[in-house]
MIMAR-61064 format. One record per residue (C-alpha): residue number from 1; residue in three letters; x, y, z. Coordinates in steps of 0.25 Angstrom, whole numbers, plus 5000, padded with zeros to 4 digits. Each point is the difference from the previous one (the first is absolute). Layout:
BEGIN
NUM/ALA/X/Y/Z $
...
//
This chain:
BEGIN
1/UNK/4949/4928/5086 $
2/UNK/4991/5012/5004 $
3/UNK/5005/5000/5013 $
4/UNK/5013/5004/4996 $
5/UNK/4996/5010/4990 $
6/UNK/4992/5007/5011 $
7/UNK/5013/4999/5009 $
8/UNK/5008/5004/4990 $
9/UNK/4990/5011/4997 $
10/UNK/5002/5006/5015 $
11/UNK/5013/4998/5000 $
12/UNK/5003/5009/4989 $
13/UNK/4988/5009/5004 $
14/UNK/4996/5002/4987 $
15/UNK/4990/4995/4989 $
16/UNK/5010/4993/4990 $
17/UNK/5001/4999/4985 $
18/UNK/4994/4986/4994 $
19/UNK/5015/5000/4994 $
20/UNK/5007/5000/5014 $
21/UNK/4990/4989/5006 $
22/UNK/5004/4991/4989 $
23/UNK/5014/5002/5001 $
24/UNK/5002/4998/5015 $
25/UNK/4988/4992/5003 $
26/UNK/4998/4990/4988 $
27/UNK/5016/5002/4996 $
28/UNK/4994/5004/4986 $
29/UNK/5011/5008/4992 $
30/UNK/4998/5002/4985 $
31/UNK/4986/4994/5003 $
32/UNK/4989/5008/4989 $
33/UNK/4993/5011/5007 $
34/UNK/4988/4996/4998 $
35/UNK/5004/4986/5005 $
36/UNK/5004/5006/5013 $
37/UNK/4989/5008/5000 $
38/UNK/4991/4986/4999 $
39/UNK/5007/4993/5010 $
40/UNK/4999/5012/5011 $
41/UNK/4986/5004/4997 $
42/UNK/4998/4983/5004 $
43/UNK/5006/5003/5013 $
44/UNK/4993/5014/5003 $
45/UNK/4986/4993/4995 $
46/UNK/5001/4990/5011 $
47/UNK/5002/5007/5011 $
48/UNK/4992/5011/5006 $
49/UNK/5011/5008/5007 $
50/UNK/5006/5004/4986 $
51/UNK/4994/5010/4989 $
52/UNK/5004/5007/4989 $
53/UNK/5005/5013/5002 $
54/UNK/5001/5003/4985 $
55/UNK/5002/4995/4988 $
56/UNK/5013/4994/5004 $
57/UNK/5001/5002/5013 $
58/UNK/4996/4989/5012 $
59/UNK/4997/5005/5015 $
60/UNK/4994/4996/5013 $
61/UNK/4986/5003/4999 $
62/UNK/4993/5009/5010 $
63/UNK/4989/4996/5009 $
64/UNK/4988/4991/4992 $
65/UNK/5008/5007/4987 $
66/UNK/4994/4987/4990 $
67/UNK/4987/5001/5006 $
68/UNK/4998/5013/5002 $
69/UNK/4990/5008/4990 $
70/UNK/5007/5011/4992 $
71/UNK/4988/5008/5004 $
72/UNK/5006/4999/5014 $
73/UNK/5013/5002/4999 $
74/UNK/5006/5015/5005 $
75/UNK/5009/5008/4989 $
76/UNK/5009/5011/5000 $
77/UNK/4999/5010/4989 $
78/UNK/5011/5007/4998 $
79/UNK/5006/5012/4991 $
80/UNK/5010/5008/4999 $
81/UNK/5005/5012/4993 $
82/UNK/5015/5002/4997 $
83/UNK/5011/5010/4993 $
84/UNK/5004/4991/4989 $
85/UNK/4997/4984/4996 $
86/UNK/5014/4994/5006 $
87/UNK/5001/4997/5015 $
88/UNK/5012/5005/5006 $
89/UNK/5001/5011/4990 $
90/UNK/4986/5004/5000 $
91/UNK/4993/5003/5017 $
92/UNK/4985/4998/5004 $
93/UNK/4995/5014/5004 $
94/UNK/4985/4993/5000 $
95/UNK/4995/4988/5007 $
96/UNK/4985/4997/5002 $
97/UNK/4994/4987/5004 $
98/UNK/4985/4993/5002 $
99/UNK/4996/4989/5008 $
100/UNK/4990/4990/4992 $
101/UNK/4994/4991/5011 $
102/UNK/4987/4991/4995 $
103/UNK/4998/5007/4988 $
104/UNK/5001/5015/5006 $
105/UNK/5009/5011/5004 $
106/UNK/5002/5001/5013 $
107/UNK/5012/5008/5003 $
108/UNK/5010/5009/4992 $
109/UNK/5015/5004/5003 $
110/UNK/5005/5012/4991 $
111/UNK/5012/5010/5001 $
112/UNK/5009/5009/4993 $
113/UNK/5015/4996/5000 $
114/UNK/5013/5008/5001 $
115/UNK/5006/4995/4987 $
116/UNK/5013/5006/5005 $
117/UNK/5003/5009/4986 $
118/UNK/4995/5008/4990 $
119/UNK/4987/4994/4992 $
120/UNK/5002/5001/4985 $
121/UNK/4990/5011/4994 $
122/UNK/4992/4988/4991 $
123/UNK/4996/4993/5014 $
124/UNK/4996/5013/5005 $
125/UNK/4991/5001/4987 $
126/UNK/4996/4987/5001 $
127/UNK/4994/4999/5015 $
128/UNK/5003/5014/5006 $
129/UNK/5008/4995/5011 $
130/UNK/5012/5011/5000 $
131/UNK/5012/5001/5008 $
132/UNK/4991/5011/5010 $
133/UNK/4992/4989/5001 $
134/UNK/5007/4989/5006 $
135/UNK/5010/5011/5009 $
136/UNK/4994/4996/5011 $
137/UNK/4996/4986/5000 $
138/UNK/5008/4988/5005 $
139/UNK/5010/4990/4994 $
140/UNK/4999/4988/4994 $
141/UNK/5006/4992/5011 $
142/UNK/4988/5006/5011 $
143/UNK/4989/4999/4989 $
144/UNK/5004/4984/4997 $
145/UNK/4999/4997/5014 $
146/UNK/4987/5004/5001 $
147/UNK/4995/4993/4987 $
148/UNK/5005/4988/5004 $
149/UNK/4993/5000/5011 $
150/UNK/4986/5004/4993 $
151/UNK/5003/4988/4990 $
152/UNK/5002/4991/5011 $
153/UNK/5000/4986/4993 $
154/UNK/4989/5003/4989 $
155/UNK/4999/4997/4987 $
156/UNK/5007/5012/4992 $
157/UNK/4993/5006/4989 $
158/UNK/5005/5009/4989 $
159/UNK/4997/5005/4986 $
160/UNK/5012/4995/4991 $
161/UNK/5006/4995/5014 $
162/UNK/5014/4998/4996 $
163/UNK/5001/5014/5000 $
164/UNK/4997/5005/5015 $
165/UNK/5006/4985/5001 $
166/UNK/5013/5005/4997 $
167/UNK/5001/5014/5007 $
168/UNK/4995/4993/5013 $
169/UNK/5008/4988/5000 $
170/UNK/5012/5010/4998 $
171/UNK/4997/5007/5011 $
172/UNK/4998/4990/5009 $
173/UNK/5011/4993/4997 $
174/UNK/5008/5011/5001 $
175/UNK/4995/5002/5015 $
176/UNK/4999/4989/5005 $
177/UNK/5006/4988/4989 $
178/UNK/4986/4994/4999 $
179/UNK/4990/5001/4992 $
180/UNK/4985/4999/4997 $
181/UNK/4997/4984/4999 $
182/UNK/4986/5000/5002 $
183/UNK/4992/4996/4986 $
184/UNK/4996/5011/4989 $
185/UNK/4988/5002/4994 $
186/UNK/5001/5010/4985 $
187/UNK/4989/5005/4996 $
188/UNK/5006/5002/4987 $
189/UNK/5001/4986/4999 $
190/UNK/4987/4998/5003 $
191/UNK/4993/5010/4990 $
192/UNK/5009/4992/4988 $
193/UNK/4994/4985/5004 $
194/UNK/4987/5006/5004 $
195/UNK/4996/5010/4991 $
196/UNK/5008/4997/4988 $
197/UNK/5000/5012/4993 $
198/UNK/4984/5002/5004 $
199/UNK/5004/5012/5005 $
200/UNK/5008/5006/4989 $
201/UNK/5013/5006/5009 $
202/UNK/5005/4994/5014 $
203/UNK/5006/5013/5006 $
204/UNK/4993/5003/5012 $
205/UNK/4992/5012/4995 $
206/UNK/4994/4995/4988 $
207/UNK/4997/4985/5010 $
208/UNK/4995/5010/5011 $
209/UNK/4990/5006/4988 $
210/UNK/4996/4984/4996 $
211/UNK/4997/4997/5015 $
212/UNK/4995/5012/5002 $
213/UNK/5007/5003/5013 $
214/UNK/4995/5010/5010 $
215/UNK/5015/5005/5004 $
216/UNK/5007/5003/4985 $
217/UNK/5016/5001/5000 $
218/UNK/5007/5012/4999 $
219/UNK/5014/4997/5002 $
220/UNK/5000/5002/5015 $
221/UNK/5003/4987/5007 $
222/UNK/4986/4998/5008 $
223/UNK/4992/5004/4990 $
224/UNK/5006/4990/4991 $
225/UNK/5001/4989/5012 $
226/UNK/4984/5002/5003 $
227/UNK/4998/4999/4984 $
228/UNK/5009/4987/4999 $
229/UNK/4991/4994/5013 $
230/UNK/4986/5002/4993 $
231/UNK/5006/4991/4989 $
232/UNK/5005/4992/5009 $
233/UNK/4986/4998/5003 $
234/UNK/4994/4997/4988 $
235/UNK/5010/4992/4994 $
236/UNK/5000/4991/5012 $
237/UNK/4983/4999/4998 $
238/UNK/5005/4995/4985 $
239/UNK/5010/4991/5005 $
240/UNK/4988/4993/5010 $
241/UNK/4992/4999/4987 $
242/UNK/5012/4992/4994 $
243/UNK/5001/4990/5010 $
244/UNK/5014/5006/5006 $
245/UNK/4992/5001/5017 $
246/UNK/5013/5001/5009 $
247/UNK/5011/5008/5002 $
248/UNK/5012/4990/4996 $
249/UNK/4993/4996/4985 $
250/UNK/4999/5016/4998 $
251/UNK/5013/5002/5004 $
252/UNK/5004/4991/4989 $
253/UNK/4990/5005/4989 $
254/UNK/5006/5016/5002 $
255/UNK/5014/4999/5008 $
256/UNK/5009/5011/4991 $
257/UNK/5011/4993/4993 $
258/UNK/5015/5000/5000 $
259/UNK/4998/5006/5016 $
260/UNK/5009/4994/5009 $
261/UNK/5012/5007/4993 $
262/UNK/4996/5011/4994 $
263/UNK/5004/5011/5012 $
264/UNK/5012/4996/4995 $
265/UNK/4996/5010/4987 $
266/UNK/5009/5011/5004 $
267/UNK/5013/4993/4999 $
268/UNK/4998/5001/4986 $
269/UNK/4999/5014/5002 $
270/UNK/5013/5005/4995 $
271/UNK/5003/4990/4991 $
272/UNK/5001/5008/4985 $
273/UNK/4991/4997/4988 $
274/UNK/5013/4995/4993 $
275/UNK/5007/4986/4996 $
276/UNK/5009/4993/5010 $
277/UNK/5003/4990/5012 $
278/UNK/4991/4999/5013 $
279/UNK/5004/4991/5012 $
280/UNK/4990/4997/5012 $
281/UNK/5007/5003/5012 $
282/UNK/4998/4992/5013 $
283/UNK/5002/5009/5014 $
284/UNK/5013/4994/5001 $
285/UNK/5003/5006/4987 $
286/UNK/5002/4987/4992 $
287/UNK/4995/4998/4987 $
288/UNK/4987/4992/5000 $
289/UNK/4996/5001/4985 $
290/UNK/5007/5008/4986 $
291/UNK/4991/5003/4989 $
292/UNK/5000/5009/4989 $
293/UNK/4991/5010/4993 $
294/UNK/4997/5009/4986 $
295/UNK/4995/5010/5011 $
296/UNK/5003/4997/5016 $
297/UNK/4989/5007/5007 $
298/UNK/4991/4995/4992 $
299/UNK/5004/4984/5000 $
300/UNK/5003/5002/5016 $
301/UNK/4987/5007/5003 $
302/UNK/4992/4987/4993 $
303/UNK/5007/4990/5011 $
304/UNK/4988/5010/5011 $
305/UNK/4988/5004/4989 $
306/UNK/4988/4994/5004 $
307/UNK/4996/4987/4993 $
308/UNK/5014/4997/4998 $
309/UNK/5005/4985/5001 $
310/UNK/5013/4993/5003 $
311/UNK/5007/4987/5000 $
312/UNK/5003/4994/5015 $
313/UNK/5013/5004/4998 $
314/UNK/4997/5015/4999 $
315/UNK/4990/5000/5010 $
316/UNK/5013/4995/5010 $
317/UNK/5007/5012/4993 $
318/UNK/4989/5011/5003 $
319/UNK/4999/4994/5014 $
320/UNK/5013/5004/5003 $
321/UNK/5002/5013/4991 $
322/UNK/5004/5012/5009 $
323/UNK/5007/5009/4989 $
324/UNK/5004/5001/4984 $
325/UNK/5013/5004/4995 $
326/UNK/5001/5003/4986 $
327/UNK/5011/5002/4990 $
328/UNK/4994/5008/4986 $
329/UNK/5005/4995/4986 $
330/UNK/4999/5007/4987 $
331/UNK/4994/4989/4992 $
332/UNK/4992/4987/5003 $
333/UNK/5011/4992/4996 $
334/UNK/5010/5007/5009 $
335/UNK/4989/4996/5010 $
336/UNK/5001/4988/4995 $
337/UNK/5014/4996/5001 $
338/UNK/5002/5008/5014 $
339/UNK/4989/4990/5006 $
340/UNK/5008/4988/4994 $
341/UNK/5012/5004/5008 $
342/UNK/4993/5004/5012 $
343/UNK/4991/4987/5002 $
344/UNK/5013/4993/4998 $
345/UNK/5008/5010/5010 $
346/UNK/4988/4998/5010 $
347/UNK/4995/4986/4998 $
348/UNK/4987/5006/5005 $
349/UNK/4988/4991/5007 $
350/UNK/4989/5006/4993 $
351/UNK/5006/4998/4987 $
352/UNK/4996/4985/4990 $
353/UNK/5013/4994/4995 $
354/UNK/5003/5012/4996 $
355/UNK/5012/5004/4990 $
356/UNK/5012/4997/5004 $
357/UNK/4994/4989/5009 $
358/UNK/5003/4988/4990 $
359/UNK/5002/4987/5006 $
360/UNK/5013/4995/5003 $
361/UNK/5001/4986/4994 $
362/UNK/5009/4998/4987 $
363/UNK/5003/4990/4991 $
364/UNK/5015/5000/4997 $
365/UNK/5012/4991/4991 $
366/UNK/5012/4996/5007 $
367/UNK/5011/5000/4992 $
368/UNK/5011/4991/5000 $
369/UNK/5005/4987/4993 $
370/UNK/4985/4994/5001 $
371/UNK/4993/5011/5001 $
372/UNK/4986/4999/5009 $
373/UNK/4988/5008/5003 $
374/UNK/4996/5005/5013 $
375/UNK/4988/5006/5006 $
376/UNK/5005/5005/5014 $
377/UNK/5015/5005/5005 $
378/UNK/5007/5013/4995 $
379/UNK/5010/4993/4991 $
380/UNK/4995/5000/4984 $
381/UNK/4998/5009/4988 $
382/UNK/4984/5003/5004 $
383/UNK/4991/4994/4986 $
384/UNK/4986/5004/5006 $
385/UNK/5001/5009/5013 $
386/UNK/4987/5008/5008 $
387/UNK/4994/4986/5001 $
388/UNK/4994/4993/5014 $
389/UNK/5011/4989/5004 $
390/UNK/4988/4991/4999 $
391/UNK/4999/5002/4984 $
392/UNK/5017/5000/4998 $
393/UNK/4999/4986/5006 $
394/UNK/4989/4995/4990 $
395/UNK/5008/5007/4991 $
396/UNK/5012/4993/5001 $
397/UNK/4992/4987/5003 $
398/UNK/4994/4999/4987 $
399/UNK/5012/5004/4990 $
400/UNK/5008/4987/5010 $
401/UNK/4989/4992/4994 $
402/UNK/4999/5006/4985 $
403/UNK/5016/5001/4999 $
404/UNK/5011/4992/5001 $
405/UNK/5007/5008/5012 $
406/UNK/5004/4997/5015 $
407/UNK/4992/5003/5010 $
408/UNK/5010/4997/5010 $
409/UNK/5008/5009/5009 $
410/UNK/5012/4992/5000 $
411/UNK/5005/4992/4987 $
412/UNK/5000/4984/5000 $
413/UNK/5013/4995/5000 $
414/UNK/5004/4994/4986 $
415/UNK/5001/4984/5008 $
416/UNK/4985/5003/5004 $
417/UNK/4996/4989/4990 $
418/UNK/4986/5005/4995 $
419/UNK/4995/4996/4989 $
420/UNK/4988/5006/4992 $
421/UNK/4989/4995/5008 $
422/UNK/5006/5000/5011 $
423/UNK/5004/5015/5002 $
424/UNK/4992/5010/5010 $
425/UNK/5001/5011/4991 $
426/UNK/5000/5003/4986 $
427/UNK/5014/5004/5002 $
428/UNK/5014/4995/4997 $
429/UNK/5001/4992/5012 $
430/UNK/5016/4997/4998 $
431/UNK/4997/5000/4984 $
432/UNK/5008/5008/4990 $
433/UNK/4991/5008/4990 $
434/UNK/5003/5013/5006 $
435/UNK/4998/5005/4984 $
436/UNK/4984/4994/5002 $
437/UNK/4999/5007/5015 $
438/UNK/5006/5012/4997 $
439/UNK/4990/5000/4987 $
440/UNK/4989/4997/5009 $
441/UNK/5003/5014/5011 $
442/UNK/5001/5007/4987 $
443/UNK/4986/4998/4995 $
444/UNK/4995/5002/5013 $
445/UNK/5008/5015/5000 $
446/UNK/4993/5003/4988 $
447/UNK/4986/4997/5005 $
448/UNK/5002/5013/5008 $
449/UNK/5008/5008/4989 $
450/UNK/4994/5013/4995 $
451/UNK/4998/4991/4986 $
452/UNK/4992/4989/5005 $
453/UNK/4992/4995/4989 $
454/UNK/5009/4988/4994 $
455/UNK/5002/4996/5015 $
456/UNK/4986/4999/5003 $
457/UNK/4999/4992/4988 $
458/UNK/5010/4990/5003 $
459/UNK/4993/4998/5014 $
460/UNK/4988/4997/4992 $
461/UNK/5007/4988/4994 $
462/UNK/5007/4996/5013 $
463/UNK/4988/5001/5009 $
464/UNK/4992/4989/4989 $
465/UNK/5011/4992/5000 $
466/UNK/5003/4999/5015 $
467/UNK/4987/4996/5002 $
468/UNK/5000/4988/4988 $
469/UNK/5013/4996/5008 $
470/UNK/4994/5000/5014 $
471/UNK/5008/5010/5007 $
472/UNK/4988/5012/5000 $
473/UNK/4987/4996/5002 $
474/UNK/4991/5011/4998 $
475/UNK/4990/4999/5012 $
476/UNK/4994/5011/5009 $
477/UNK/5013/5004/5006 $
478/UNK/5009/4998/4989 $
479/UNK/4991/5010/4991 $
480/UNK/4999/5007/5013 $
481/UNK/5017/5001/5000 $
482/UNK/4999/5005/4986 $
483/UNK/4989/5010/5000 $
484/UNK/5010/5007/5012 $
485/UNK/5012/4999/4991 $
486/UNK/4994/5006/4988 $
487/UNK/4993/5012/5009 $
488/UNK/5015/5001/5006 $
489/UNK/5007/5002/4986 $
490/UNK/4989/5010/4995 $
491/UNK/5002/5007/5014 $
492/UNK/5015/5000/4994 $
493/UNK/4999/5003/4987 $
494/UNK/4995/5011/5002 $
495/UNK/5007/5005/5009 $
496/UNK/5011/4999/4991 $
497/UNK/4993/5007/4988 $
498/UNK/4998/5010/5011 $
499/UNK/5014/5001/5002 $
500/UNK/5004/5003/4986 $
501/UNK/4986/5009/4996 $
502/UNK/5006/5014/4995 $
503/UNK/4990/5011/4999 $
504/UNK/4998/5015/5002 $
505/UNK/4986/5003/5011 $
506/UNK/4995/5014/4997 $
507/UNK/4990/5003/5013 $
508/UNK/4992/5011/5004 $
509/UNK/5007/5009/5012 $
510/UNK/4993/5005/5011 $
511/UNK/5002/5015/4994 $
512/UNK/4991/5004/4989 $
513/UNK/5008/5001/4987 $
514/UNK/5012/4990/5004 $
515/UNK/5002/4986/4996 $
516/UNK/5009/4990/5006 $
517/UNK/5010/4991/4993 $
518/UNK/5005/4988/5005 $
519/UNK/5013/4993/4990 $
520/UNK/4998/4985/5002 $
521/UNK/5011/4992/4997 $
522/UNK/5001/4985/5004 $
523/UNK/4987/5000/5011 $
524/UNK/5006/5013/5006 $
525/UNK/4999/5014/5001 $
526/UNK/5014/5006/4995 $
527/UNK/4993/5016/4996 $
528/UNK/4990/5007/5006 $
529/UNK/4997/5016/4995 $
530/UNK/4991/5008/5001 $
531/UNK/4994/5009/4986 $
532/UNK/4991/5011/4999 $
533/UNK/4993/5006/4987 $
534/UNK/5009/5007/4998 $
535/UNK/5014/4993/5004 $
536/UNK/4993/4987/4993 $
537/UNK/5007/5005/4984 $
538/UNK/5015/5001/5008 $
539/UNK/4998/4989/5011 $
540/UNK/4996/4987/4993 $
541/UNK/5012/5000/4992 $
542/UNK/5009/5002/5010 $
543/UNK/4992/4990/5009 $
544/UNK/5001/4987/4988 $
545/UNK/5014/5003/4998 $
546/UNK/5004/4998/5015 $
547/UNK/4992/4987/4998 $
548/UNK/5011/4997/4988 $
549/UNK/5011/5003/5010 $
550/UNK/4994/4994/5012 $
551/UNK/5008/4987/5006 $
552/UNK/4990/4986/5001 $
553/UNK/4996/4997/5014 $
554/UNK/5011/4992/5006 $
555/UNK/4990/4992/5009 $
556/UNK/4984/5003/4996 $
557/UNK/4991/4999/5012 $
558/UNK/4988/4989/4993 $
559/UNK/4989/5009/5010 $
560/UNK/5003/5012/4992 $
561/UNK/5002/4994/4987 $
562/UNK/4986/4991/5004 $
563/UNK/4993/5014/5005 $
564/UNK/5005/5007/4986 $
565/UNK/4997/4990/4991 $
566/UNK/4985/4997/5007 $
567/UNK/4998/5016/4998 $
568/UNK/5004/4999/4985 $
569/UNK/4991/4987/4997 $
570/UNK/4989/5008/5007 $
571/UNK/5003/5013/4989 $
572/UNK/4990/5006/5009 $
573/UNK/4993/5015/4999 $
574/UNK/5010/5005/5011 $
575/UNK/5012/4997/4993 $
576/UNK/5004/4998/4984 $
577/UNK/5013/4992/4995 $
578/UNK/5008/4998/4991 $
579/UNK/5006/4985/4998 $
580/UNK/5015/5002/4996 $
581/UNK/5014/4991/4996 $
582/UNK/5011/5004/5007 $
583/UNK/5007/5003/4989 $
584/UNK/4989/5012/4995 $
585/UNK/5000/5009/5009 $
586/UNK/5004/5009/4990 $
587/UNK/4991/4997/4990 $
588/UNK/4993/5011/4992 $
589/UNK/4986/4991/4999 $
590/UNK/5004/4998/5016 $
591/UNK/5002/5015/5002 $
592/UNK/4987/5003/4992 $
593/UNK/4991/4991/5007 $
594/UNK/5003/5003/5014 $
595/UNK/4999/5016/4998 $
596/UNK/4987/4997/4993 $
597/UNK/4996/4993/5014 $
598/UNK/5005/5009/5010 $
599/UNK/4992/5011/4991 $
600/UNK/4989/4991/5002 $
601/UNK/5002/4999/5013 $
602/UNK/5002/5015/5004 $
603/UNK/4988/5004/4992 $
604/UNK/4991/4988/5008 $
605/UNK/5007/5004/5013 $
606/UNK/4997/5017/4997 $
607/UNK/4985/4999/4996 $
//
């Protein structure tokens, strides 16, 4: 097994995600993280040609890496100075770099960039570097080339690493599609394990003052590189005096987190800090994942945060991520029901069964003279639907056995001769108490009504009494068969409550001082408006009596009538309802409540 993790390793020429390993190499999809991470860290542990490039990140090891001392091992200190914190809208205009060889500094690489426009006036506060300063100094592209050749295959070291991560692993991306694989080393990282708070602040000043540094930072990038290198130093010292000797377990003790993507930060860049729809685009431009967020930059820019943790299925998502789309909503439930229609436009990979995805299996009465019940075909009033085929077969096994119906596709003949005891079903079989059958359909209709109390109670009755007469046995899979069927009509009850639940959803907007409110009438949205402050006193009448007038919905679609009805049994802080009959809507208490709410909600929404 090793040997094909390291060949798949150089093929791909990459370290790769614990995620990715699992999936292609051990075919684990769904497995639990740390589960995958179990069973790689096996394979990585046995063989000395693999090492952890990070906390979840497995690579070929350099030379004698397992072995080698951490005392021993070369590093590459780098820092960097830029106009803004987002790669791709914010440039380098400073790059400095320290080599760390046997516990010493042995050579430095520094140099001013050419940021290519203006640098904003709180920079130029901040580390003095102003647009003079840079006019004559060289681009990115020439500068990268030179660092990349300083670094050579080192161990790269930065304060809050992810950081210079990012900016670096854009550029070179950008200039050549690559990236920086070697393993990373944070010295922030480091200061929280080690010190644990010992040292009061882990900004690289107040850390520089603790270790008593003889190069303090300054906001210029080899100042700050030859800082971040003497506490390399020590920390490595401390790290001996834990036990952590080689370069491969210190690796694993202070890799930064959430690295392998986090370049990937500035796609999130023009995202707005408003509610709405997101889809994770592949190069090709197809839809990878669909998700929704309260605030989009902020829910995008958390997939590439250091720390940050995701599924297998996400990881694949990110792997392939080359650009994000938008579309902005006014509300979280406009967010909502647009993500509902789009997963379900899209079919996206990335996305769980998500809505819209329902399995396709349904359990169905065929009507005619002996009416049956089916659990495959397209014929048939549909009883229980978005169920697994699976389930609508155990279904419609186990009311063949409880009631007395045919279970067979073509009716025996009247000459067929079968007595009682005889007959392969509990069905007529040529008999003539079509009264008894048809009876027998009926109750089992009304097992998935919207009023399913006495029913349930009559298959009590029936469920004791086929087993007294020997035609149910209750062993493991008949209770089995009758724990899916009772999960299978809740599923359907409520979806059916769904379908008739009215209400009036008052949520915050995305503008200060407007409110949003959605007419919910049979599990769909049949108004939408919009009120102010002061267009509130005017517009809420105006809003209930169109309600009044509206037409029901000739066809209710049960995923927006499931999405609504979850969002008024949450009654959460981000949205308030109002529960009401159809017939109300004009209602003077109706009236009152809602614009006691929406005043509620424009005054929580204002402060």
């Amino acid at each position: 097994m090793s040997d094909r993790l390291c060949a798949l390793i150089e093929r791909r020429g990459r370290p790769l995600e614990v995620g990715h390993i699992a999936a292609q190499l051990l075919h684990l999809r769904g497995c639990p993280e740390a589960l995958q991470r179990r069973l790689v860290a096996q394979i990585v542990e046995s063989d000395l040609r693999l090492a952890w490039h990070g906390r979840d990140l497995v690579g070929l090891a350099p030379p004698e890496w397992a072995e080698r001392d951490v005392r021993d091992g070369s590093f590459c200190v780098v820092d960097l100075e830029t106009t803004g914190g987002s790669p791709g809208r914010a440039r380098i205009t400073e790059l400095g770099a320290v080599r760390v060889e046997g516990m010493r500094i042995t050579a430095q690489y520094s140099t001013l960039v050419n940021p290519g426009h203006a640098i904003p006036a709180a920079i130029v506060q901040l580390n003095g570097i102003d647009d003079e300063t840079v006019a004559g100094a060289p681009p990115i592209d020439d500068v990268l080339q030179g660092f990349i050749e300083f670094a050579r295959d080192d161990v790269l070291v930065a304060h809050n690493a992810p950081f210079d991560l990012r900016f670096l692993n854009h550029e070179r991306r950008r200039l050549d599609g690559t990236y920086f694989t070697q393993p990373w080393l944070d010295t922030l990282t480091m200061a929280r394990r080690l010190l644990r708070g010992r040292a009061g602040r882990n900004d690289l000043g107040n850390l520089a003052v603790w270790a008593d540094t003889t190069v303090r930072p300054s906001h210029r990038a080899l100042p700050d590189a030859a800082a971040t290198a003497e506490l390399l130093v020590r920390f490595l010292d401390m790290l001996v005096d834990e036990g952590v000797t080689t370069l491969e377990r210190a690796v694993a003790f202070a890799a930064p987190g959430g690295t392998r993507h986090s370049w990937k930060l500035a796609l999130a860049d023009d995202l707005p800090s408003a509610p709405g729809v997101y889809r994770m685009l592949d190069r090709r431009g197809g839809v990878l994942y669909v998700g929704k967020a309260g605030n989009l930059r902020r829910r995008v820019r958390s997939y590439f945060g250091p720390g940050g943790q995701h599924s297998t299925r996400i990881g694949r998502v990110l792997e392939q991520l080359d650009r994000i789309d938008y579309e902005q909503c006014e509300s979280e439930l406009d967010a909502l029901l647009l993500e509902s229609s789009r997963i379900r436009e899209h079919q996206p990979p990335g996305n769980r069964r998500g809505v819209g995805r329902r399995p396709g299996g349904r359990l169905a009465v065929i009507d005619g003279d002996w009416a049956r019940v089916a659990s495959s075909g397209a014929a048939g009033r549909t009883l229980v639907g978005g169920i697994s085929p699976k389930v609508a077969a155990s279904m419609r096994t186990l009311f063949e056995q409880l009631y007395p119906i045919r279970a067979c596709a073509v009716l025996c003949p009247p000459d067929a001769g079968f007595s009682d005891s005889t007959r392969p079903c509990a069905g007529p079989c040529g008999l003539d108490d079509a009264a008894t059958h048809a009876d027998a359909v009926a109750s089992i209709e009304r097992l998935a009504g919207p009023v399913p109390a006495e029913a349930l109670g009559a298959l009590a009755i029936r469920l004791v009494d086929s087993a007294r007469a020997g035609r149910w046995n209750p062993g493991d899979t008949e209770r089995e068969q009758l724990g899916a069927a009772l999960a299978a009509l809740r599923g359907e009850w409520r979806a059916k409550a769904a379908t008739r639940r009215c209400a009036v959803i008052v949520e915050p907007s995305d503008v200060r001082g407007v409110v949003v409110l959605f007419g919910v009438m049979n599990g769909a949205v049949v108004l939408r408006r919009r009120l102010d402050s002061e267009g509130l006193e005017a517009g809420l009448p105006d809003a209930l009596e169109e309600l009044a007038r509206a037409a029901e919905p000739a066809e209710p679609d049960v995923e927006t009538a499931r999405l609504l009805e979850q969002r008024i049994r949450d009654r959460g802080v981000a949205s308030t309802i109002v529960v009401v009959s159809a017939d109300r809507w004009l209602d003077g208490a109706v009236r009152a409540r809602v614009a006691r709410v929406a005043r509620d909600v424009l005054e929580s929404s204002s402060g």
